[in-house]
C-alpha positions as CSV (number, residue, x, y, z in Angstrom):
1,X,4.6,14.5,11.4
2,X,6.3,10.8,12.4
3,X,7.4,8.6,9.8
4,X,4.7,6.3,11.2
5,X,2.2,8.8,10.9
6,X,3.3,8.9,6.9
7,X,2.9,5.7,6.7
8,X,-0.8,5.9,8.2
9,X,-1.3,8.7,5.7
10,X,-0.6,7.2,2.8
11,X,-2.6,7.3,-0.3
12,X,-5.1,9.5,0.6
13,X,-9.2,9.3,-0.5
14,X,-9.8,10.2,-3.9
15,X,-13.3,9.0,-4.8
16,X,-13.8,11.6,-7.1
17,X,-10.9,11.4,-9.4
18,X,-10.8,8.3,-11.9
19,X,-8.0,6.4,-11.4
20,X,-6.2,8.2,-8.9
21,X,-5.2,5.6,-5.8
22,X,-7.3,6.4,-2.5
23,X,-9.1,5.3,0.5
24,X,-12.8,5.4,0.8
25,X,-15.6,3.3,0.9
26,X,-16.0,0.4,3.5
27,X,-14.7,-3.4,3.2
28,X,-17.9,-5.1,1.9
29,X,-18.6,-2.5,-0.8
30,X,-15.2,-4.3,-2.4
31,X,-13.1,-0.9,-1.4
32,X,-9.5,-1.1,-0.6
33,X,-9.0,1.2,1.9
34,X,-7.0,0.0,5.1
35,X,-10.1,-1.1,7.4
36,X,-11.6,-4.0,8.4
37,X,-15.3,-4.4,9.5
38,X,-14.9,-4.1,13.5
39,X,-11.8,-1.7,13.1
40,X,-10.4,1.1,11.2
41,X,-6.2,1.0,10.5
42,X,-6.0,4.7,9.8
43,X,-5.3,3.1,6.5
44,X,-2.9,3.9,3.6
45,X,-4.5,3.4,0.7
46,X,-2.9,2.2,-2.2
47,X,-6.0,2.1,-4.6
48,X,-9.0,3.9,-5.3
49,X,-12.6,2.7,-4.6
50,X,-13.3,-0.6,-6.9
51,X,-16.7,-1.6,-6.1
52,X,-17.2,-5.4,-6.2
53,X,-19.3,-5.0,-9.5
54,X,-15.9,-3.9,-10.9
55,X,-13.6,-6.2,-9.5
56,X,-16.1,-8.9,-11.4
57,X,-16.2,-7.0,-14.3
58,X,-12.5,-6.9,-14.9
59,X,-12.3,-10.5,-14.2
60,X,-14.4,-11.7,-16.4
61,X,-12.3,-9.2,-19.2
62,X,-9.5,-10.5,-18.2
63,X,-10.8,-14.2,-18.8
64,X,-12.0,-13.9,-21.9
65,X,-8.6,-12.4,-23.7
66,X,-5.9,-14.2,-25.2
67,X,-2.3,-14.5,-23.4
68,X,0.4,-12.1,-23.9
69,X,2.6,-12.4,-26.7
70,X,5.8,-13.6,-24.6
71,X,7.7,-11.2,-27.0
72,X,5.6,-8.3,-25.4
73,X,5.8,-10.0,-22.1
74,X,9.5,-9.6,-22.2
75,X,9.9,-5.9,-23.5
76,X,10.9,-3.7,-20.8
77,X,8.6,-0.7,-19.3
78,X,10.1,2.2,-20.4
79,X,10.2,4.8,-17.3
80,X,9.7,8.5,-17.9
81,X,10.6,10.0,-14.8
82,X,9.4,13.7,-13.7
83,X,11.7,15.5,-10.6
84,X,9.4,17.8,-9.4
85,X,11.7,20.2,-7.1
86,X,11.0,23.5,-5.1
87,X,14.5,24.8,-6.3
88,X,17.7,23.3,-6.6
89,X,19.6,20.7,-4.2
90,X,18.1,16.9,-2.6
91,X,16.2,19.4,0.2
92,X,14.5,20.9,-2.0
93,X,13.5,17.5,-3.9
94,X,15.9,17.8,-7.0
95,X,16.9,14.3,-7.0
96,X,20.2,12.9,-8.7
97,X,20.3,10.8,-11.3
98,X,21.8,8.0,-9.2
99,X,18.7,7.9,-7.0
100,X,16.4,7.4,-10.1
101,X,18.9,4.5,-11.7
102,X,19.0,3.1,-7.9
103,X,15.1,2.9,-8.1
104,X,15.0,1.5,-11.4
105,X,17.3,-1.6,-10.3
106,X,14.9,-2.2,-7.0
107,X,11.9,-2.7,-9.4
108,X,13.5,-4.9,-11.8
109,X,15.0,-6.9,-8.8
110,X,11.8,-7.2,-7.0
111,X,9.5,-8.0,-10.5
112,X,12.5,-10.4,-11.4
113,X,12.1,-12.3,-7.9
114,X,15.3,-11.8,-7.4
115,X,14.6,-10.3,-4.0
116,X,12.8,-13.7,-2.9
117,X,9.3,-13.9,-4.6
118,X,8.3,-14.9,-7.6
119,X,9.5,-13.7,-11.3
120,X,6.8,-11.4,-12.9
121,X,8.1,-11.3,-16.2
122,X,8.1,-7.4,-16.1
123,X,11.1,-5.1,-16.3
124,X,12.1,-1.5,-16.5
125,X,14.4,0.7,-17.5
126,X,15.0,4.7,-17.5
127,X,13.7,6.1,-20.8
128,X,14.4,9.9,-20.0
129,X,14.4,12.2,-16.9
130,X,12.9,15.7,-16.6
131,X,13.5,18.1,-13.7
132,X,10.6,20.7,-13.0
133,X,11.2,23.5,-10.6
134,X,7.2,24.6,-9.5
135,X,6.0,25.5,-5.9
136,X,2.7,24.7,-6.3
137,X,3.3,20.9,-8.1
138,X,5.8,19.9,-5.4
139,X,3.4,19.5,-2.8
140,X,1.1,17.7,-5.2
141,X,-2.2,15.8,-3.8
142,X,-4.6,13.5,-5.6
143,X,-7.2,14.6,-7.7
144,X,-6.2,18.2,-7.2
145,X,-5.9,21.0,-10.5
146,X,-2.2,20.6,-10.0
147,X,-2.0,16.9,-10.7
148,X,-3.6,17.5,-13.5
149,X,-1.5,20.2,-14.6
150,X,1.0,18.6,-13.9
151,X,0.3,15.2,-15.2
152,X,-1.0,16.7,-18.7
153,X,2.2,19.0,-19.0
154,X,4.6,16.1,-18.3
155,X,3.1,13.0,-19.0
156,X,4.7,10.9,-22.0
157,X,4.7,7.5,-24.0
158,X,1.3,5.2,-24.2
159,X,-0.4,2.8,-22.0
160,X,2.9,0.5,-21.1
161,X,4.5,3.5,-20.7
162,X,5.3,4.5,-17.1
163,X,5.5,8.0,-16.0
164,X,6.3,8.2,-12.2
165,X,6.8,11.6,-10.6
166,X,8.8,12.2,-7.7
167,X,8.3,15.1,-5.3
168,X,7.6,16.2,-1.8
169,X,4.1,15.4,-2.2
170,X,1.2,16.7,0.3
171,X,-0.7,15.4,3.0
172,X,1.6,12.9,4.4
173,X,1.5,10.5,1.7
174,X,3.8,8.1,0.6
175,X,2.9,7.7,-3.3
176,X,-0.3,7.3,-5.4
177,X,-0.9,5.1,-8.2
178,X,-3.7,4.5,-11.3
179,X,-4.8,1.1,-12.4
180,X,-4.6,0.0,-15.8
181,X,-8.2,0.2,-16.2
182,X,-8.4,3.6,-16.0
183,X,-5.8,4.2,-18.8
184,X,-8.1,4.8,-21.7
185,X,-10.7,6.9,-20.3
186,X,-8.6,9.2,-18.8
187,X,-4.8,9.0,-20.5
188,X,-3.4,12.1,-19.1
189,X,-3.6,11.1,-15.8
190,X,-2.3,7.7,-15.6
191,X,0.9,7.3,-13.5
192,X,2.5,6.9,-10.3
193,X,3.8,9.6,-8.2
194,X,5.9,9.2,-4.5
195,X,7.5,10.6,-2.3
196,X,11.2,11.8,-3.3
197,X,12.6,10.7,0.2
198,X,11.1,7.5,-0.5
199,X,14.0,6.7,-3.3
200,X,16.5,4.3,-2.2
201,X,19.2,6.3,-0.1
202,X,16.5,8.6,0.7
203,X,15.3,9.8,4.0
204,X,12.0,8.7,4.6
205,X,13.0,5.8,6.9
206,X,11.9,2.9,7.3
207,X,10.3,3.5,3.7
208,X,13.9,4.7,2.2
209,X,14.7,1.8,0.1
210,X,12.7,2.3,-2.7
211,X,9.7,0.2,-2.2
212,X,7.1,2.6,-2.1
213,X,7.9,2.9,-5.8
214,X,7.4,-1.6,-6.2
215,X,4.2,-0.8,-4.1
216,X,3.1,1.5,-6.1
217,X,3.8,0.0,-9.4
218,X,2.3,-3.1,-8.6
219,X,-1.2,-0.9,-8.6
220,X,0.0,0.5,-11.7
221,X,0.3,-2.9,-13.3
222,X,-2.8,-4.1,-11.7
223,X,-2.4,-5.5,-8.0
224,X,-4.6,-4.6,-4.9
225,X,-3.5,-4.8,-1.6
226,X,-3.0,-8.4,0.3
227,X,-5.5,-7.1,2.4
228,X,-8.2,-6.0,-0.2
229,X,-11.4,-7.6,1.2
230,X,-10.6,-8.3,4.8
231,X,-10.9,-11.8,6.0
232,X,-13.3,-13.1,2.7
233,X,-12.4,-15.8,0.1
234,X,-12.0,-13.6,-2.7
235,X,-9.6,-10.9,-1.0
236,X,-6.8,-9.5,-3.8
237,X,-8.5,-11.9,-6.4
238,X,-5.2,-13.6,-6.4
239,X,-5.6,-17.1,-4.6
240,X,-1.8,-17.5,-3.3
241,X,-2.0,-14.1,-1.3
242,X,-3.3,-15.5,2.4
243,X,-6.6,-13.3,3.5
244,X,-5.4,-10.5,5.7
245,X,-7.7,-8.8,8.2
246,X,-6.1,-5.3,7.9
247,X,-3.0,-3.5,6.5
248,X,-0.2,-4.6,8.5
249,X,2.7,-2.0,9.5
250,X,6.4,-3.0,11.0
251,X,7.2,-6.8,10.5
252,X,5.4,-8.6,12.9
253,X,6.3,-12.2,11.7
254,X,4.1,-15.2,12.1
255,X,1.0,-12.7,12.2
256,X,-2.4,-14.5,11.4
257,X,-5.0,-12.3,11.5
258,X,-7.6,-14.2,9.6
259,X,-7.1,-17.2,11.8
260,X,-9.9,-19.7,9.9
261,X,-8.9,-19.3,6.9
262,X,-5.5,-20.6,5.7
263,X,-2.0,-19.1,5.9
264,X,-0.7,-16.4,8.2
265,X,-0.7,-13.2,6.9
266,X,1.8,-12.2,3.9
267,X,2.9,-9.5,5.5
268,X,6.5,-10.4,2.9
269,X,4.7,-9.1,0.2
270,X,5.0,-5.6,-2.1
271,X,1.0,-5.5,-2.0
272,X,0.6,-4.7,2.5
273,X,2.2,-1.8,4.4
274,X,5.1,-3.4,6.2
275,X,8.6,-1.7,6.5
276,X,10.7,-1.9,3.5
277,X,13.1,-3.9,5.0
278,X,10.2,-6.8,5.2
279,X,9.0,-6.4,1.7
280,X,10.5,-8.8,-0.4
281,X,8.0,-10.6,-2.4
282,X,5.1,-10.9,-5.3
283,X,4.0,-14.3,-5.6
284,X,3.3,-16.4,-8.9
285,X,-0.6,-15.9,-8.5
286,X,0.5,-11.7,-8.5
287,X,2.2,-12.5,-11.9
288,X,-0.2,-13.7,-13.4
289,X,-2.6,-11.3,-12.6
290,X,-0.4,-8.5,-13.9
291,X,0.9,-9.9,-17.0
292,X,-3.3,-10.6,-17.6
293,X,-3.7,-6.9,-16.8
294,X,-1.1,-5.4,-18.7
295,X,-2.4,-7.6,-21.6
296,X,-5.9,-6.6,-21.6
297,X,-5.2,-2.8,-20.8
298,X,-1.8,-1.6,-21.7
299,X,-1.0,-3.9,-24.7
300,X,1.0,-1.5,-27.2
């Protein structure tokens, strides 16, 4: 399989698992899945079906609770990461420890805006690191019995905890990610797990610089794609993310694929399918949409 054919792959459709990130469902139904309504991306989706009676819901939640306490705000994530390996050695996924500190710094530059965008307010840093030899967890898929084995044999800390898992995950995917709404129905689960060539220095190019992890996080703290939506008003519910027709791949610059409506497409930012090398962005409207989320549904 390509590298660009990974990229098409990933996130696959996992309508049946709560909170697991997948494709599925069309456009108008409020479903985030790579396609637009006159054509189909072969999308890689980054978040599971939420229905436009959901997106409403969780916007009206989020309106009606109180800030976050800045002295929340500013306590980092702590990051429990999981090395899922088929035996020892980087081929067979056992990662170092430099890879996993390397990752760390992306996401704390790229939530810090230090990488262009806009500050978040959100930080990380390594908390502990376990390494789990197992054949069968290595190739892991969404909503499969070995995530779940996995995920309730590993998983650590409480809702602003994150647990991402590494490993040479199935299907062609890239990563997968839960949103913080799903976090108290279904604990054990929550998480984000990516590819282990997708760590910075990996060797997953052009997705070797560790963004699939900011991607994946940004689901994890709350964030849809750019594209969610298509070419409507309401899009990514965040109002400084231009409407985008479909996910966008490479770096084509100056795209505008929503041409009536204002602002070419932001095809800069963490939340589309670009390159890593074009990703360099959240915006302020993205930061306030997480730090609402993590307030509402992973407050400590």
């Amino acid at each position: 399989m390509t590298i660009r054919s990974v990229r098409v792959a990933f996130f696959v459709s996992v309508v049946a698992t709560v909170g697991a990130a997948g494709c599925g469902g069309e456009v108008d139904q409020g479903v985030d899945n790579g396609t637009s309504p006159d054509s189909y991306t072969g999308g890689k989706c980054g978040a599971r079906p939420v229905a436009l009676e959901e997106q409403q819901a969780i916007d009206a939640y989020l309106a009606s609770q109180p800030a976050l306490q800045s002295s929340e705000a500013s306590t980092p994530i702590n990051v429990y990461f999981h090395v899922i390996n088929n035996g020892s050695g980087l081929a067979n996924g056992d990662v170092p420890e430099s890879q996993l500190d390397a990752q760390i710094k992306v996401l704390n530059d790229a939530y810090a805006g230090k990488t262009g965008g806009a500050a978040t307010g959100i930080s990380f840093v390594k908390k502990a690191v376990d390494h789990t030899t197992n054949k069968t967890w290595y190739t892991v898929t969404p909503g499969t019995s070995a995530e779940k084995a996995m995920k309730t044999a590993l998983r650590k800390g409480g809702a602003r905890d994150l647990n991402l898992y590494t490993a040479n995950i199935g299907q062609g995917l890239l990563g997968w990610a839960t949103f913080p709404q799903d976090y108290a129905g279904n604990k054990s689960m929550d998480g984000v797990v990516i590819l282990y060539s997708s760590l910075p220095g990996g060797s997953a190019a052009p997705y070797d610089e560790g963004d699939t992890g900011t991607h994946e996080v940004g689901h994890w703290v709350g964030l849809y794609h750019t594209f969610q939506g298509g070419c409507t008003a309401t899009g990514d519910q965040v109002s400084d993310t231009p409407a985008e027709k479909s996910a966008t791949f490479g770096c084509p610059t100056g795209q505008d694929s929503c041409p009536k409506l204002a602002g070419v497409d932001p095809i800069h930012n963490f939340m589309d399918y670009t390159d890593d090398s074009c990703m360099n962005q959240f915006t302020a409207g993205q930061a306030t949409r997480s730090s609402g989320m993590m307030a509402s549904y992973r407050a400590k």
